[in-house]
N, CA, C and O atoms as a Tripos MOL2 file, in Angstrom:
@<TRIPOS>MOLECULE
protein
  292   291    73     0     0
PROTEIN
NO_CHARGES

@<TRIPOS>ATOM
      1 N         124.9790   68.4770   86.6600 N.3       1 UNK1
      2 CA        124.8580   69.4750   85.6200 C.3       1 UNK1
      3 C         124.5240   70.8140   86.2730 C.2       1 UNK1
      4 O         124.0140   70.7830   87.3930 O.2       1 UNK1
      5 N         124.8130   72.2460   85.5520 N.am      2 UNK2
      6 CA        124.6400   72.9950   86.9460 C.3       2 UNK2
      7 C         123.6930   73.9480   85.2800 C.2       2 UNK2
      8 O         123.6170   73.6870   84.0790 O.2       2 UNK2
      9 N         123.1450   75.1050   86.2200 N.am      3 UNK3
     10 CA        122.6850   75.7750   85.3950 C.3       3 UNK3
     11 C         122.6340   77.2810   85.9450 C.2       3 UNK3
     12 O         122.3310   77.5290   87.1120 O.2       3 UNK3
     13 N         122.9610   78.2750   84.9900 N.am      4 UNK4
     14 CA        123.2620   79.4210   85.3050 C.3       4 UNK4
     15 C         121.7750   80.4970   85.1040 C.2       4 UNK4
     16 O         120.9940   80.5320   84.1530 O.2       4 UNK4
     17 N         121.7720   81.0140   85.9250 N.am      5 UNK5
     18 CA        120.3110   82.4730   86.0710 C.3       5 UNK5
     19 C         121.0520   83.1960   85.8620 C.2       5 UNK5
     20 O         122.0530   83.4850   86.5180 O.2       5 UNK5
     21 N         120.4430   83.8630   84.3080 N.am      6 UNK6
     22 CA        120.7170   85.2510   83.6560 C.3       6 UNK6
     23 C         119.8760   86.6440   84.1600 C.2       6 UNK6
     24 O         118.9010   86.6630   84.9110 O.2       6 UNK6
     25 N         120.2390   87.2670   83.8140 N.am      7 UNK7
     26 CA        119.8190   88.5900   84.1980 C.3       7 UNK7
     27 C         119.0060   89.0080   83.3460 C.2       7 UNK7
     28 O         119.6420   89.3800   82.3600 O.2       7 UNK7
     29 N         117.5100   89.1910   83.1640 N.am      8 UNK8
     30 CA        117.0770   89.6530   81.8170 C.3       8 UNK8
     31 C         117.2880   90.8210   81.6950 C.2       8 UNK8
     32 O         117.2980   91.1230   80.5010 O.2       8 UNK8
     33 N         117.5390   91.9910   82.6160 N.am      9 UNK9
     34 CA        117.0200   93.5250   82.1540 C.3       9 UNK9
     35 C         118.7710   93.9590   82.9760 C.2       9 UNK9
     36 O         119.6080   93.2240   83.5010 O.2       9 UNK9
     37 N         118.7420   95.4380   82.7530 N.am     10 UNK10
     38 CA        119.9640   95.7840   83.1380 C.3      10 UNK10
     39 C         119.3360   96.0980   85.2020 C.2      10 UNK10
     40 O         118.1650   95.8300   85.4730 O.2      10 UNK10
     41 N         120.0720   96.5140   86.0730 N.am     11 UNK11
     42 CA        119.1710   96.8380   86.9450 C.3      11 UNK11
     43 C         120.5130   96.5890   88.2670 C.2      11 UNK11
     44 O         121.5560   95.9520   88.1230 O.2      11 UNK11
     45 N         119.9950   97.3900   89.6190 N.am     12 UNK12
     46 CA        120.6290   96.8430   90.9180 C.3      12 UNK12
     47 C         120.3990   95.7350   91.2930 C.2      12 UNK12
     48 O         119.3570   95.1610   90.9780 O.2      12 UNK12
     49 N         121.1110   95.3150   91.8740 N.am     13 UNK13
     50 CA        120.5380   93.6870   92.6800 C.3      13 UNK13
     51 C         120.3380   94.7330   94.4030 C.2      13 UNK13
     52 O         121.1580   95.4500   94.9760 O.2      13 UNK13
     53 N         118.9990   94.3970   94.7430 N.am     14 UNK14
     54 CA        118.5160   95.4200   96.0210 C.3      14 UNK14
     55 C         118.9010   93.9870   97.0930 C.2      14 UNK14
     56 O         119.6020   94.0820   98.1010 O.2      14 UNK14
     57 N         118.3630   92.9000   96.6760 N.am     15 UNK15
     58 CA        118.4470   92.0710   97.9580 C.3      15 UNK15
     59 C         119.2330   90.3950   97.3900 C.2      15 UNK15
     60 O         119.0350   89.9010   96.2800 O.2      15 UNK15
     61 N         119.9460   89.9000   98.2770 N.am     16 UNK16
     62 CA        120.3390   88.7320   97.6560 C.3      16 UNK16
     63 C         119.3100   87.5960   98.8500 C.2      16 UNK16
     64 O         119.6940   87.4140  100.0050 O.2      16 UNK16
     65 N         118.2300   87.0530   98.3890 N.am     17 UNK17
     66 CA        117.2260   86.4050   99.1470 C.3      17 UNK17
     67 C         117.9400   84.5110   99.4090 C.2      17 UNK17
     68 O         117.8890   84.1000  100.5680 O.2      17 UNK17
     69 N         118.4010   83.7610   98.5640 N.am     18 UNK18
     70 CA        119.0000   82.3480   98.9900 C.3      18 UNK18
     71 C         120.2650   82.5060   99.6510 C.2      18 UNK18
     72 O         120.5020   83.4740  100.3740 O.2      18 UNK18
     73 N         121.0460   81.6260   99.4370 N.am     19 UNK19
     74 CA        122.8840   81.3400   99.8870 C.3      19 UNK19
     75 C         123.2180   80.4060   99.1220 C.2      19 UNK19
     76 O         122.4970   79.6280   98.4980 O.2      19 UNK19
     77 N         124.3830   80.4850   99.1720 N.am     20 UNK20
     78 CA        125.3390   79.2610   98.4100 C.3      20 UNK20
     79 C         124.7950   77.7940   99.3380 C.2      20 UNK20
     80 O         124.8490   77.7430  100.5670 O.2      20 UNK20
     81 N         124.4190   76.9690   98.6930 N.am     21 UNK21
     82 CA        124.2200   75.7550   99.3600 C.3      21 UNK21
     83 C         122.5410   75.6140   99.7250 C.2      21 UNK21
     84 O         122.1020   74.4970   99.9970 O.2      21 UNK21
     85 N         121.9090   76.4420   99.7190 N.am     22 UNK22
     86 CA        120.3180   76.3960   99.8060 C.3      22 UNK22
     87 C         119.7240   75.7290   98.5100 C.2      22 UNK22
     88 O         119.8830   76.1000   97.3470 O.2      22 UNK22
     89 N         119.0330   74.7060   98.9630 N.am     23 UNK23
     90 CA        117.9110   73.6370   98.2680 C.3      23 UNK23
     91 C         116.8310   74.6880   97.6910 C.2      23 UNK23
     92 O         116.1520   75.3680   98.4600 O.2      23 UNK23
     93 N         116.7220   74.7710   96.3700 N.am     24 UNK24
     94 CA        115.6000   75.7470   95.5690 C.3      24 UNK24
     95 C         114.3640   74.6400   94.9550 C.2      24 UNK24
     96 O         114.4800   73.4150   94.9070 O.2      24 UNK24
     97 N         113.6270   75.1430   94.6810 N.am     25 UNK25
     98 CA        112.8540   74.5320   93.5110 C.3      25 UNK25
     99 C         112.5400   75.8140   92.1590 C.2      25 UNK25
    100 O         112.8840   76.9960   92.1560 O.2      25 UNK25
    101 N         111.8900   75.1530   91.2630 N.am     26 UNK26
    102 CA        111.4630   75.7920   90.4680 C.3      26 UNK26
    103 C         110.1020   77.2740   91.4650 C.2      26 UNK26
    104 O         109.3480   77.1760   92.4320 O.2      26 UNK26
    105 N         110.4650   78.4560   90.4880 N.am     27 UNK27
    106 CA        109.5460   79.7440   91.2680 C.3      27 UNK27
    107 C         109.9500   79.9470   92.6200 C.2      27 UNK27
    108 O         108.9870   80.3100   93.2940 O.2      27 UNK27
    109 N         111.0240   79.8510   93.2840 N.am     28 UNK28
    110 CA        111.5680   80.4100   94.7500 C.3      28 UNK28
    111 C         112.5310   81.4770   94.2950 C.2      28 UNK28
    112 O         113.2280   81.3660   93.2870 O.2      28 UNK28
    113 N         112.5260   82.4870   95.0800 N.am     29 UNK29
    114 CA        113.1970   83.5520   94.6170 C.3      29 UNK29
    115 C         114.5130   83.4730   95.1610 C.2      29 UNK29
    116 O         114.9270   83.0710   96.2490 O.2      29 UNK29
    117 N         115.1220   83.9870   94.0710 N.am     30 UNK30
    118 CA        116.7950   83.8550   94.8430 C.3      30 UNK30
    119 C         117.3080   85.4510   95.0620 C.2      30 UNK30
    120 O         117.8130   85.6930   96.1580 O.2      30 UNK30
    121 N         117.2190   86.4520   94.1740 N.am     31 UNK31
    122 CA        117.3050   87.6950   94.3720 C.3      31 UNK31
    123 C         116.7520   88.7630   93.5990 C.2      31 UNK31
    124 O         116.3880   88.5430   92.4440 O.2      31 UNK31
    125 N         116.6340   90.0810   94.1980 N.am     32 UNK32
    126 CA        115.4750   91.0320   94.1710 C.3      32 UNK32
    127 C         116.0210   91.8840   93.3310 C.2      32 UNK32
    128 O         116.8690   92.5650   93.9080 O.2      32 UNK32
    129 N         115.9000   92.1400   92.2220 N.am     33 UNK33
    130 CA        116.5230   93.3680   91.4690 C.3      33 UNK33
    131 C         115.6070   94.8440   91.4640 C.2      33 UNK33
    132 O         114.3890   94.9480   91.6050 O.2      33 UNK33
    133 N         116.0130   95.2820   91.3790 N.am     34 UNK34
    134 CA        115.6900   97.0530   91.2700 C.3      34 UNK34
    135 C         116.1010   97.8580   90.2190 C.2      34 UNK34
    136 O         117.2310   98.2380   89.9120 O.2      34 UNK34
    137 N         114.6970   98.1230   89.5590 N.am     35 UNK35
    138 CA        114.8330   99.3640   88.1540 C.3      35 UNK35
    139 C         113.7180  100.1100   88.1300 C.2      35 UNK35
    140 O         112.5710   99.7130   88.3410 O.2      35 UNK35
    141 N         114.2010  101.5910   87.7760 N.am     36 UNK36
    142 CA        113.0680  102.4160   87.8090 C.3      36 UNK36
    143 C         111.8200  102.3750   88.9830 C.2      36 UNK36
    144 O         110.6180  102.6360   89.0180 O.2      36 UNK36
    145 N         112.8520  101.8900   89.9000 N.am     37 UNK37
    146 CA        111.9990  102.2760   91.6460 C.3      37 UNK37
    147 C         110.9700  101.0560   91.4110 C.2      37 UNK37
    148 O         109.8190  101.2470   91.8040 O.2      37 UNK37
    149 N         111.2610   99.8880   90.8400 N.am     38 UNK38
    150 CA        110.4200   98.7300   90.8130 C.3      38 UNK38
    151 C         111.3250   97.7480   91.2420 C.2      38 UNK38
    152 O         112.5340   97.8260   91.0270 O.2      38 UNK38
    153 N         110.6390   96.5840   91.9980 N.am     39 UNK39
    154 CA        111.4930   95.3930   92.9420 C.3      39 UNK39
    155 C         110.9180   94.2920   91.8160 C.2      39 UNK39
    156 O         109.7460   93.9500   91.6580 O.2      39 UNK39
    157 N         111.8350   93.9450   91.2500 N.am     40 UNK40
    158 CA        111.8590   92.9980   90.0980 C.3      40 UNK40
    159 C         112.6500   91.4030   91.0210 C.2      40 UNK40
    160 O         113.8350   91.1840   91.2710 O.2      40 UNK40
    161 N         111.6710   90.7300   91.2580 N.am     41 UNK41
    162 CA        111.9020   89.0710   92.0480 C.3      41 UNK41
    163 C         112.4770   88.5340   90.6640 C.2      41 UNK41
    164 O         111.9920   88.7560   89.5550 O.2      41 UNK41
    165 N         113.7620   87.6780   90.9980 N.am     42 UNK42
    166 CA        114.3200   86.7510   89.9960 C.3      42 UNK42
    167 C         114.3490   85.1380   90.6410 C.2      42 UNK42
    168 O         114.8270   84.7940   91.7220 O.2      42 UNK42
    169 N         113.7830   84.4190   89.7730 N.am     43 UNK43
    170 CA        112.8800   83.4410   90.0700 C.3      43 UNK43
    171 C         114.1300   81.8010   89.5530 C.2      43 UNK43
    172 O         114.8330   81.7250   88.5450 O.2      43 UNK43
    173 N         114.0220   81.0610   90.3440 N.am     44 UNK44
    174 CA        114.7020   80.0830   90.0670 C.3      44 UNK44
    175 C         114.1680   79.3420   88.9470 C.2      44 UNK44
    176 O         112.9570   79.5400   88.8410 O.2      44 UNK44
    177 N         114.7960   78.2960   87.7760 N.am     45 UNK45
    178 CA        113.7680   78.3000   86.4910 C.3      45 UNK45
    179 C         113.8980   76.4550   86.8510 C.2      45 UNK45
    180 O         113.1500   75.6330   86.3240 O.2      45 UNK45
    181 N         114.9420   76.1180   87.7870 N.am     46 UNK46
    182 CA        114.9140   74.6660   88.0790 C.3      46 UNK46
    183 C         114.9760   74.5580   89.1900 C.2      46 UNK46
    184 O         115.1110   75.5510   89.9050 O.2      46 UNK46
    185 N         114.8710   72.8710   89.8640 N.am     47 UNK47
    186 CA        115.1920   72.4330   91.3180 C.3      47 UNK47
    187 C         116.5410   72.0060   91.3890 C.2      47 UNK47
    188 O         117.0940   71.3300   90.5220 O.2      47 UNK47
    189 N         117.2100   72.5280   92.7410 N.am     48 UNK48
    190 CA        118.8620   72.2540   92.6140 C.3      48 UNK48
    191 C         119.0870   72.5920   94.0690 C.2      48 UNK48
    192 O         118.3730   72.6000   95.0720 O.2      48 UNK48
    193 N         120.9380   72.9990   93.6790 N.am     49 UNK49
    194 CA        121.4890   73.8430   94.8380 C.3      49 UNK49
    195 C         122.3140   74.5190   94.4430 C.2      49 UNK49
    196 O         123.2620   74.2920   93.6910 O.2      49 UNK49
    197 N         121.8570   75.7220   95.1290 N.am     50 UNK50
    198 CA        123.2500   76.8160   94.4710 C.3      50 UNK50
    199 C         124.4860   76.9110   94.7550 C.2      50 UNK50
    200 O         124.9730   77.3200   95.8100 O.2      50 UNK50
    201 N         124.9020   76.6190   94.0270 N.am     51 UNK51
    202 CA        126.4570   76.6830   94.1420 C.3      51 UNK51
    203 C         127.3680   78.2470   94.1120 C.2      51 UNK51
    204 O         128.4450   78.3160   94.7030 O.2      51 UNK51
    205 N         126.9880   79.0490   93.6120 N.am     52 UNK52
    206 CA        127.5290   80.1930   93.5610 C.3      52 UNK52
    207 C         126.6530   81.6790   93.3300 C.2      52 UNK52
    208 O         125.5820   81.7650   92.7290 O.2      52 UNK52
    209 N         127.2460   82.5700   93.8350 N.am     53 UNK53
    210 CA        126.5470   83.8030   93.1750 C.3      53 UNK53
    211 C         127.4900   84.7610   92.5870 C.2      53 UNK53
    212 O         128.5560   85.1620   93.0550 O.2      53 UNK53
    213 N         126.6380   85.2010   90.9530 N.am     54 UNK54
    214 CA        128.0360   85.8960   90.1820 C.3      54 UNK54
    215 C         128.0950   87.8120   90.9530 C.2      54 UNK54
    216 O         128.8740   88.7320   90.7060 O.2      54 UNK54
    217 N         127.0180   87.7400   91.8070 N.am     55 UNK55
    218 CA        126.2170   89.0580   91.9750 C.3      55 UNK55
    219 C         126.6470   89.6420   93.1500 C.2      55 UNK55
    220 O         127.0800   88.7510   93.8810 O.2      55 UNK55
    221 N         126.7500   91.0640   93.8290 N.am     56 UNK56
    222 CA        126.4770   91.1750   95.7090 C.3      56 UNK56
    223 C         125.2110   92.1130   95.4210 C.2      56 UNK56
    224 O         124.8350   92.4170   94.2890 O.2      56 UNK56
    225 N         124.5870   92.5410   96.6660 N.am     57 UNK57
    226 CA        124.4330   93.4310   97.2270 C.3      57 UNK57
    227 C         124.5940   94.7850   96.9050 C.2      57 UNK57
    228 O         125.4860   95.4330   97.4530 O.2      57 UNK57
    229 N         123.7410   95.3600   95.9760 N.am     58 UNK58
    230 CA        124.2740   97.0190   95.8210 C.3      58 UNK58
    231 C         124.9570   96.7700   94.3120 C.2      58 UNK58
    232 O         125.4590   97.7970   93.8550 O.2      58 UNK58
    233 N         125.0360   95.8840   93.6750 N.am     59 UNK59
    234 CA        126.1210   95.7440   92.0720 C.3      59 UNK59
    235 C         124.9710   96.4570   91.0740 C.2      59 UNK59
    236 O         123.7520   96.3260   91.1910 O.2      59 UNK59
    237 N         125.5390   97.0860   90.2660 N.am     60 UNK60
    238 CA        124.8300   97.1700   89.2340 C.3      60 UNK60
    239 C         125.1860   96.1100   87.9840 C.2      60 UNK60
    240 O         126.2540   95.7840   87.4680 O.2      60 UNK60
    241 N         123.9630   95.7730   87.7670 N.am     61 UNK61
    242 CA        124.4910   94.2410   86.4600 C.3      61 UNK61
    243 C         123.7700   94.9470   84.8060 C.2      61 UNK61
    244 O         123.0700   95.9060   84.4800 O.2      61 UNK61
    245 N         124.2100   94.2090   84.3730 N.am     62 UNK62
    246 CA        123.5910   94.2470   82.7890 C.3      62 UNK62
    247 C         122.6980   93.0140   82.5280 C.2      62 UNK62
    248 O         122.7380   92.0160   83.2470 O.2      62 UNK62
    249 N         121.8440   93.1520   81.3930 N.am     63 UNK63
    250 CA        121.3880   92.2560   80.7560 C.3      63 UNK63
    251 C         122.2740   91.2010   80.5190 C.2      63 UNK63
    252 O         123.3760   91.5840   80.1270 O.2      63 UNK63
    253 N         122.1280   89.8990   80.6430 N.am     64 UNK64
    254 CA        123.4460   88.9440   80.1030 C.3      64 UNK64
    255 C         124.1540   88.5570   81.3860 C.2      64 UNK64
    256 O         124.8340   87.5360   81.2830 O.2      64 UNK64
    257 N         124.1470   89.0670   82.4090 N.am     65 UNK65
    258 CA        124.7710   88.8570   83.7850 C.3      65 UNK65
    259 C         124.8700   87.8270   84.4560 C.2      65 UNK65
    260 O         124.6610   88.3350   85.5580 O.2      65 UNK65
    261 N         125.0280   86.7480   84.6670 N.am     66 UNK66
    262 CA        124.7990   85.5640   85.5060 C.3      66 UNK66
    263 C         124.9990   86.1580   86.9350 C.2      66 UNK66
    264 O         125.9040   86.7580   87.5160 O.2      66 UNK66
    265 N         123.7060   85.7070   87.2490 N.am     67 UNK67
    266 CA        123.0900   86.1710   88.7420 C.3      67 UNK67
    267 C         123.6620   84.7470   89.8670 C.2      67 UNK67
    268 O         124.3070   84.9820   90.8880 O.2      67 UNK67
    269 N         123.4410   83.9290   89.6180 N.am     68 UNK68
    270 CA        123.7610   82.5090   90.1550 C.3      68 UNK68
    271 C         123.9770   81.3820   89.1240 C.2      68 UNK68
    272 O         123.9870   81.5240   87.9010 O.2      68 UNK68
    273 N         124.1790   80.0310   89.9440 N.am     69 UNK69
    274 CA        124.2860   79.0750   89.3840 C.3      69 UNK69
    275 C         123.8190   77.9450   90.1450 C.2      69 UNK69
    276 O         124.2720   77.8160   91.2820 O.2      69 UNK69
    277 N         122.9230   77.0400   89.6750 N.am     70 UNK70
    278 CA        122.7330   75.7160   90.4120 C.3      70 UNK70
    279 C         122.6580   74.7120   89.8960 C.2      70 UNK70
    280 O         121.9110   74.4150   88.9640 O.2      70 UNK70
    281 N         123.4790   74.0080   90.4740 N.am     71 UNK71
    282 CA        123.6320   72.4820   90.2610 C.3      71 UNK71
    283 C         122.2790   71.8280   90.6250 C.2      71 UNK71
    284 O         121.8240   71.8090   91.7690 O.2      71 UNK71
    285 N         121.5640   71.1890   89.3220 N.am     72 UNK72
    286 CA        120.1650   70.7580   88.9110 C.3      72 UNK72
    287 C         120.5130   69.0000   89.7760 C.2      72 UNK72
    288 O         121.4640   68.2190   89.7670 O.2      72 UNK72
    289 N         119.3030   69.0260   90.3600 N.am     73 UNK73
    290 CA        119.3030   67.5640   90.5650 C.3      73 UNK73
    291 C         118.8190   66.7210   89.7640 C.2      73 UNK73
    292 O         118.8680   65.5190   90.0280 O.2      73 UNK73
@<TRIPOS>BOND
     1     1     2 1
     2     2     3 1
     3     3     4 2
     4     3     5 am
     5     5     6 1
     6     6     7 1
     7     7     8 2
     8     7     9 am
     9     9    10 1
    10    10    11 1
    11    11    12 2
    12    11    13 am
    13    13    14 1
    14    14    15 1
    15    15    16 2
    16    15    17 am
    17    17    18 1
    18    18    19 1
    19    19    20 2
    20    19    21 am
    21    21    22 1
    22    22    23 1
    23    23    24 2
    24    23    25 am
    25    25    26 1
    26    26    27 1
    27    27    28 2
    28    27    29 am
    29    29    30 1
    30    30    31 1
    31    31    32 2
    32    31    33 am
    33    33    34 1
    34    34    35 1
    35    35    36 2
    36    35    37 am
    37    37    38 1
    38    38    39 1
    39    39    40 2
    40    39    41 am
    41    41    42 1
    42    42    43 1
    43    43    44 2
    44    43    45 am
    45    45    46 1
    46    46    47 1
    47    47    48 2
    48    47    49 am
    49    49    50 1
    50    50    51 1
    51    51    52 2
    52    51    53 am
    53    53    54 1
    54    54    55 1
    55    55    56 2
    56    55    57 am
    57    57    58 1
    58    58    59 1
    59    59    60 2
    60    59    61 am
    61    61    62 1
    62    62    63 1
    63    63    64 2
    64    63    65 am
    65    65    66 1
    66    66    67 1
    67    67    68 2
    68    67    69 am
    69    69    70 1
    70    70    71 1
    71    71    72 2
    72    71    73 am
    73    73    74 1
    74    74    75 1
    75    75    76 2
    76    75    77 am
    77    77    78 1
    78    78    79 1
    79    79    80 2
    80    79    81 am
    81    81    82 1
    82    82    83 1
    83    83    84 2
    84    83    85 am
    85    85    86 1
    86    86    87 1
    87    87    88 2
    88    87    89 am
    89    89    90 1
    90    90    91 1
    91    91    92 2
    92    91    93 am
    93    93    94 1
    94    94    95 1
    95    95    96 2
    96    95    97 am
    97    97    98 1
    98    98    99 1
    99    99   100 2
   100    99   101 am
   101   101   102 1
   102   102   103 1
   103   103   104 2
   104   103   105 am
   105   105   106 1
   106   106   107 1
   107   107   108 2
   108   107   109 am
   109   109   110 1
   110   110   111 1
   111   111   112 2
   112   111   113 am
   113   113   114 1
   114   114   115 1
   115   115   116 2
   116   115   117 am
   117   117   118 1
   118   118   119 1
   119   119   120 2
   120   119   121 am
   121   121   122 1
   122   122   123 1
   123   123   124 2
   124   123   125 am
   125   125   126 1
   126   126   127 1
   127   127   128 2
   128   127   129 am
   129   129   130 1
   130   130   131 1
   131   131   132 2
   132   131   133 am
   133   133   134 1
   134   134   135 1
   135   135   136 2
   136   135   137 am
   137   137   138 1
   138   138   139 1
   139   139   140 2
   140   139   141 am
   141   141   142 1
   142   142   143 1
   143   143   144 2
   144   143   145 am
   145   145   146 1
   146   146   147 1
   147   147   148 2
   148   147   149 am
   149   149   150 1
   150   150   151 1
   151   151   152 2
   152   151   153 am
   153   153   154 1
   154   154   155 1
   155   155   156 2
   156   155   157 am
   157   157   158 1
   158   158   159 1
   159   159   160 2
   160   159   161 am
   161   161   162 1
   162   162   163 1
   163   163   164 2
   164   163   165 am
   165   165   166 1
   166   166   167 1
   167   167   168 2
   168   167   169 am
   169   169   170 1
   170   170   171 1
   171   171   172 2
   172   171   173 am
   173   173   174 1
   174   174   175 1
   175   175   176 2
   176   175   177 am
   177   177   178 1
   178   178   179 1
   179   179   180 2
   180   179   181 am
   181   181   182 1
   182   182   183 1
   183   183   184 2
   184   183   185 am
   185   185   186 1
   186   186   187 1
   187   187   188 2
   188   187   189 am
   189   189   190 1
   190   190   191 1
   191   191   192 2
   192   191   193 am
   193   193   194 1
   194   194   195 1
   195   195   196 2
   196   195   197 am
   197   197   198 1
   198   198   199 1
   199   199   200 2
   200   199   201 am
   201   201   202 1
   202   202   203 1
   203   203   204 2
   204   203   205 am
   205   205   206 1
   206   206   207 1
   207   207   208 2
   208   207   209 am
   209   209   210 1
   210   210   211 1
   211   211   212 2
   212   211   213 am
   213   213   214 1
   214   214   215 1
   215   215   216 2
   216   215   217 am
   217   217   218 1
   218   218   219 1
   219   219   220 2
   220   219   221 am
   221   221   222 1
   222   222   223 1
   223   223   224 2
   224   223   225 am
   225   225   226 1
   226   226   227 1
   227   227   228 2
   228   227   229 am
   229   229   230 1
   230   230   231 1
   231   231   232 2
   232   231   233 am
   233   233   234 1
   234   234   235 1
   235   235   236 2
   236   235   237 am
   237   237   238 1
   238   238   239 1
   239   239   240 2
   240   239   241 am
   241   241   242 1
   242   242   243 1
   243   243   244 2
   244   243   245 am
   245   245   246 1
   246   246   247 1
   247   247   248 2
   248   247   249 am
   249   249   250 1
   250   250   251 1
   251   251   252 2
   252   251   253 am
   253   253   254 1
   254   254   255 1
   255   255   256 2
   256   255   257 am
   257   257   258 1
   258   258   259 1
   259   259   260 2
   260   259   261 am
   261   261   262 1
   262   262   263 1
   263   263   264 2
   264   263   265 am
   265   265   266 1
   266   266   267 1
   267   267   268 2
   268   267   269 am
   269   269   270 1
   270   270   271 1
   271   271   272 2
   272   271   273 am
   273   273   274 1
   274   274   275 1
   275   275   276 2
   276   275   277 am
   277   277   278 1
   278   278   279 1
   279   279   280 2
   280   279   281 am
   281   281   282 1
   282   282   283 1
   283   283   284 2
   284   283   285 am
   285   285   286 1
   286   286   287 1
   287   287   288 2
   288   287   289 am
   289   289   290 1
   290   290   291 1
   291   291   292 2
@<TRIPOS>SUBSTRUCTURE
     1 UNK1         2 RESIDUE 1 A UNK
     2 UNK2         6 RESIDUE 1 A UNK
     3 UNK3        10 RESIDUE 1 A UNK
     4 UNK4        14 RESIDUE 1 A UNK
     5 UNK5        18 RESIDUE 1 A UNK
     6 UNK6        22 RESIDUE 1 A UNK
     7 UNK7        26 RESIDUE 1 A UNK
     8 UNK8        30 RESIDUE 1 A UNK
     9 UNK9        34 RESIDUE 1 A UNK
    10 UNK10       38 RESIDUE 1 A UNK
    11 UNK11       42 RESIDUE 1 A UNK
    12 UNK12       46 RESIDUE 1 A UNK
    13 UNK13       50 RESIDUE 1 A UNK
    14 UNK14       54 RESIDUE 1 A UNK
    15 UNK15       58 RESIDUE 1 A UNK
    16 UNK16       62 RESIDUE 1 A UNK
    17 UNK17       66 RESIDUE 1 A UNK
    18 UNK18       70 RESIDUE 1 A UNK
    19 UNK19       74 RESIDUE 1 A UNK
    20 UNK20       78 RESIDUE 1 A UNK
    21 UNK21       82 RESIDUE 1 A UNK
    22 UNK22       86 RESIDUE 1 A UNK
    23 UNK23       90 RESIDUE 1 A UNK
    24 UNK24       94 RESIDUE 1 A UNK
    25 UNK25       98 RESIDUE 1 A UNK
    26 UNK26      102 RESIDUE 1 A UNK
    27 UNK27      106 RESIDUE 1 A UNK
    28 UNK28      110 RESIDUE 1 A UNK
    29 UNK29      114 RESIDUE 1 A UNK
    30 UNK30      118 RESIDUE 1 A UNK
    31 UNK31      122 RESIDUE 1 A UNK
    32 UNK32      126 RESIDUE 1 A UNK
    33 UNK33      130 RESIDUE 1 A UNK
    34 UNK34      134 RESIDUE 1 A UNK
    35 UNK35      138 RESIDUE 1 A UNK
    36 UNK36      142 RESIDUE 1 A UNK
    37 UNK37      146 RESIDUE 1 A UNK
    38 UNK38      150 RESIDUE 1 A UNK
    39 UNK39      154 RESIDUE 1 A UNK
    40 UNK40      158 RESIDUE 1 A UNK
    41 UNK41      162 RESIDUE 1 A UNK
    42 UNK42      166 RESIDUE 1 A UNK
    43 UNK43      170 RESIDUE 1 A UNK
    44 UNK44      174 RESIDUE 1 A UNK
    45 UNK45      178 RESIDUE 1 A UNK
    46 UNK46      182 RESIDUE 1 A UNK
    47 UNK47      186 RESIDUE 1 A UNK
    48 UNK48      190 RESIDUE 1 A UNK
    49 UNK49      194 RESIDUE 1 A UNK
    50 UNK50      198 RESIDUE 1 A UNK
    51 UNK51      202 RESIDUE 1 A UNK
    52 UNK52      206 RESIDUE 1 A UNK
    53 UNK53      210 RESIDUE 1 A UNK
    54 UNK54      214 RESIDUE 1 A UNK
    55 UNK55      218 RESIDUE 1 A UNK
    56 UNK56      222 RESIDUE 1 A UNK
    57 UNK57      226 RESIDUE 1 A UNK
    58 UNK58      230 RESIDUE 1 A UNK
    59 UNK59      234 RESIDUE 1 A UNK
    60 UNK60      238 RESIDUE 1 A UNK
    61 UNK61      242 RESIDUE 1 A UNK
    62 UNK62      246 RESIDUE 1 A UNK
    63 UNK63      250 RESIDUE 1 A UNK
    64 UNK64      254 RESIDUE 1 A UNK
    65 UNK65      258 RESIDUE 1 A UNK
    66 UNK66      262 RESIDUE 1 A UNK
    67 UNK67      266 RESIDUE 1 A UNK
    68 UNK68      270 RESIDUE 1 A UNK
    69 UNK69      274 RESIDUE 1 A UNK
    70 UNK70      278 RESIDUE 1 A UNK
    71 UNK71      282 RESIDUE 1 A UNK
    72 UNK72      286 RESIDUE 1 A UNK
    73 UNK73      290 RESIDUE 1 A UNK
């Protein structure tokens, strides 16, 4: 079953912190967003592996954005 990380706020993605294929748990950060000169950590909400990222480096996203996806163990 896989599960997708939304984007809550609109914002840059400043850092992409996991990879495709990295073992998460619940509260490990996968990537660093940036708004209003604040480093906003986006937090894994299950244990898995990521399978994809919808995001790069430097994107500006919206609210609603799928940031990643991981396949839940």
């Amino acid at each position: 079953m896989s599960h997708d990380v939304i984007a809550e706020l609109a914002a840059n993605v400043w850092k992409i912190v996991a990879q495709p294929g990295d073992k998460i748990g619940p509260d490990d950060t996968l990537v660093i967003l940036e708004s209003m000169k604040m480093e906003i950590p986006v937090v894994a909400e299950v244990s898995g592996t990521i399978t994809s990222f919808g995001v790069a480096e430097g994107d500006v996203i919206n609210e609603g954005t799928v940031i990643a996806t991981v396949d839940t163990d």
